[in-house]
Each structure stands twice: as structure tokens, then as C-alpha cells.
N, C-alpha and C positions, 0 to 999 in steps of 0.2 A: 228692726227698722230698716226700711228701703232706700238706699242711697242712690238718686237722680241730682244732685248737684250738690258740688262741695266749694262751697266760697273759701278764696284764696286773696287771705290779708298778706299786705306789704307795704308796710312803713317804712317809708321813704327819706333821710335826711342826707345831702351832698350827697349824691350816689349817680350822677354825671356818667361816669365812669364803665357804669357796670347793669346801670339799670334798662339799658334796649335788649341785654345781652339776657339777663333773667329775665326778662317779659318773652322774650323769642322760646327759653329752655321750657318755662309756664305752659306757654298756646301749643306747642309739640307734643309735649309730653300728653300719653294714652291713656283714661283712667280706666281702669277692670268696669266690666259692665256695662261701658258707651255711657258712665257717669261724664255730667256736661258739667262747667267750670265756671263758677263767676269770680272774675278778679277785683280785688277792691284794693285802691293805690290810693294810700295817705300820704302827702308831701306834708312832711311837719316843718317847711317855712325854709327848706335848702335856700343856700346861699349861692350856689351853683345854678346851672344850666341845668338840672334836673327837669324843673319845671317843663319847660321847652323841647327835650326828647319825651318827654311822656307824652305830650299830646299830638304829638309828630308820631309816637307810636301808634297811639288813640285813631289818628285821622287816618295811619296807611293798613291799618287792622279794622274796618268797618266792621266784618264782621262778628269779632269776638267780644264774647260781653265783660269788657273793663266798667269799673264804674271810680270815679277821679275826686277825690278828696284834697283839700289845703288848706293847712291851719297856718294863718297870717300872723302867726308868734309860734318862735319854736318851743314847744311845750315837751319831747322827748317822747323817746319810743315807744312806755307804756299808753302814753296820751292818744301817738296814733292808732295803736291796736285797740283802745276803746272804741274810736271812732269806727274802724274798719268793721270789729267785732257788733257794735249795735247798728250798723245799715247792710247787714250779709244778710242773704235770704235763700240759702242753701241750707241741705239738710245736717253736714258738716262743717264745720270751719278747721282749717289747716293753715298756721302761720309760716309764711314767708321771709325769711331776711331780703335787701334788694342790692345785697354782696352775690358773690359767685363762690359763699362758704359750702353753703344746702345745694343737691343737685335735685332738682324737683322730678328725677325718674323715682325718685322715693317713696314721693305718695302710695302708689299701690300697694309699699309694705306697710306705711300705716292704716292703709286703707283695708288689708288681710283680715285682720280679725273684726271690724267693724262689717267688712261684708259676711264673714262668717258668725254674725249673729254672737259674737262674745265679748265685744269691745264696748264703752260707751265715751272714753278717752284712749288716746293712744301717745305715747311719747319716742321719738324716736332720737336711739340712745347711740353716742356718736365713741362710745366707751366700748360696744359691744357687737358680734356682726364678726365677718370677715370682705365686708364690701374698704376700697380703698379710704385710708387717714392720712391727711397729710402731719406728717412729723413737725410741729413746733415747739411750743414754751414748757418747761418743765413745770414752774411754779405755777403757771395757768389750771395745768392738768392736777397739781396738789387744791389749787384753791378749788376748782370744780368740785372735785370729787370729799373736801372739806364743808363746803355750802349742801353738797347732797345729803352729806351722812346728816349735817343738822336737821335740814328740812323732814329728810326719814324719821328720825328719832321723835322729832316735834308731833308730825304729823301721823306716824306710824304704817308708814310707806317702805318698798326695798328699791327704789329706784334705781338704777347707776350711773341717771344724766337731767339731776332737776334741771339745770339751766341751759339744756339744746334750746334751739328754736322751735326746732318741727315740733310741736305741740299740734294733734289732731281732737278737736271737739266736738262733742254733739253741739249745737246750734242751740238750742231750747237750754241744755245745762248750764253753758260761759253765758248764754245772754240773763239769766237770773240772777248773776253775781254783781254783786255791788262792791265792782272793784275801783282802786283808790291811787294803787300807785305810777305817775303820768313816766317814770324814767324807767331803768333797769330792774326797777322793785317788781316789777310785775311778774316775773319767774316765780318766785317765793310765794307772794302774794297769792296768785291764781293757784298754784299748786296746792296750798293750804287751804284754799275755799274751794276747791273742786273737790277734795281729798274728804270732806263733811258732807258734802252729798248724800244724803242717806244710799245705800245700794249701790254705788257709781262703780264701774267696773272698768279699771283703768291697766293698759298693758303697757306693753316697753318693747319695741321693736329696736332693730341695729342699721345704723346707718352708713352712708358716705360722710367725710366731712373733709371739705380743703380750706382749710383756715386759711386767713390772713397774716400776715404782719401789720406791723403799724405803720410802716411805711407804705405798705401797701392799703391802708384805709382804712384798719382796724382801729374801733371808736372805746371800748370798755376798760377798765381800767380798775387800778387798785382801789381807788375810792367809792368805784360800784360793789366793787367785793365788799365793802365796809357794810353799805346800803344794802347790800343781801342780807349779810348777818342781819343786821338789827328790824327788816323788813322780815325773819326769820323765826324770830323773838317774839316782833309785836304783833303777827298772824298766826303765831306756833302758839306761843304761850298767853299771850295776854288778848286772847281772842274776844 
């Protein structure tokens, strides 16, 4: 399949901070091929000033095609990536955090095998690679790679990073799914209904990652880890 534009979701919650700064790293970055970029910005209801630089970004970028989403009750991340994911109109869809975690010079490695005619998902795995990691949470990196082995097991996957963000889609495959979970679920969730696909042909590329702290505006937490598991369960097992 011929890739001429790759819609780029970014659900947006308080991210003041950091979101003029990933809109700028987005519109720069080069895709393989003179692939053209549609961005799609869901504000899931910040309580911040978000609002307000997005469209200051919006207005001093005329040219670039952003398209501007805001749900008037904060309904949580997975909520805004539905939204994002059913009004993209590109031949791929590639998720965005609207942290300065993902460095979006990345796409063209998930973009590799999709242009080489052998990808139909692409995951890129913040586990594997020799591009730079920022060194944080030990327990984090246990719970990650804990949430992976189940999803694998469940789903009969060898992944080494269900729950990156970079997730790369065909367009036509995530927008078939009748997904469900509006928060953190959606990692699990989509993995597991992507993963039945008849034929889907899904890689794992190696990433960048410069994580957060929490002080620094890291929003996940041990009671998402809970909500993976059992989002793990009721997609893995009790399909």
C-alpha cells in the first residue's frame, strides 16, 4: 500500500508546557518519500492554557494542515485518541504523546517497514534500539515489561513494548475496531483487537525515549497498571 499521508493523533490534557514545543518537532520533522502529514489535536478539556497556545500555534502555522478537536468534559486519553483515530484521513495513523517523551524524528523508523511493503502495524519499542533512553523508574520498567509478557501470552504476540505510545496503524484496520477503553486501557485494548485481525502483520521497531518524572508532568500511575491488567484479562481472555 502507498503511503501519501500519515495522520498524526495527539491528545492533549494540561500540556501548557510542552505542547508549542512538540507541534514545532511534528511540522519539521521529514517523512521518507515527501509523505505529507495531517495533525489531529484533541484537547480532552485541560485546565490549563493549552487551549490558547494551540490555536496561537494554529493561526501562526497557516500553512500546515492541523485539524483542532475539544471535548468539554475531560473524558481521558483513550477518549481522545478515538476521536483523533475516527476523523484522520491519512493512509496511516501514528500516535503522538503532547510530552517531549517520543521524539517524532522516529516516524521514519516506523515508517521503514510499512514503506517496504511488509508492515501493516508497526510498534515502536522504547526497550530495544541503540537510539538514546533516558534512565528513570526501576519499578516502571518491571511493570512495563510485566503488562507485556501478559498481553503476549493472552494475545500470542513477542512484543517488548505493549504499552509505548508510538503505535503506527493502517487507517482502514484501527478504524474497524470497536474500541471501548476512554483512559489508559487503550494500550491493551487495541493491541488485543489489532492482534485478531485476520493476516495483520505487525513489527516492533527501536526507539528514542526521554521520559518524565512526575514532577516534571508525568500523569500514569499505579492504578493504570491495575486497569492494564484487568483491561488484559477482559480483551485477552474473556473476548
Amino acid at each position: 500500500m502507498k503511503v501519501t499521508t500519515l495522520s498524526i493523533v495527539i491528545p492533549a490534557y494540561n500540556e501548557a508546557l510542552t505542547i508549542y514545543m512538540i507541534l514545532d518537532k511534528v511540522r519539521k520533522v521529514e517523512l521518507l518519500n515527501s509523505i505529507e502529514k495531517e495533525i489531529l489535536i484533541v484537547n480532552d478539556c485541560s485546565l490549563d492554557n493549552t487551549t490558547e497556545i494551540v490555536k496561537s500555534y494554529i493561526e501562526n502555522h497557516p500553512t500546515i494542515n492541523i485539524k483542532y478537536f475539544e471535548h468539554h468534559i475531560n473524558m481521558g486519553k483513550g477518549s481522545a485518541l478515538h476521536t483523533g483515530i475516527k476523523n484522520a484521513t491519512g493512509d496511516y495513523i501514528v500516535i503522538q504523546d503532547a510530552d517531549l517523551e517520543y521524539d517524532p524524528n522516529d516516524y521514519n523508523e516506523l515508517l521503514n517497514p510499512v514503506i517496504n511493503g511488509l508492515a501493516d502495524v508497526v510498534y515502536g519499542s522504547r526497550f530495544k534500539g541503540s537510539k538514546a533512553h533516558r534512565i528513570l523508574f526501576f519499578w516502571h520498567t518491571i511493570g512495563n515489561r510485566f503488562l507485556t509478557f501478559l498481553s503476549n501470552m493472552f494475545n500470542n504476540l513477542n512484543l517488548s513494548d505493549m504499552e509505548t505510545c508510538y503505535k503506527l496503524f493502517r487507517t482502514d484496520l484501527i478504524q474497524s475496531l470497536d474500541l471501548k477503553e476512554q483512559r489508559f486501557g487503550f494500550e491493551p485494548e487495541v493491541t488485543a483487537k489489532i492482534s485478531r485481525i485476520p493476516k495483520v502483520r505487525i513489527y516492533e521497531v527501536g526507539i528514542s525515549y526521554y521520559g518524565r518524572t512526575y514532577d516534571e508532568g508525568k500523569k500514569i500511575n499505579w492504578k493504570d497498571g491495575f486497569r492494564a491488567i484487568y483491561c488484559i484479562f477482559k480483551y485477552g481472555i474473556f473476548k
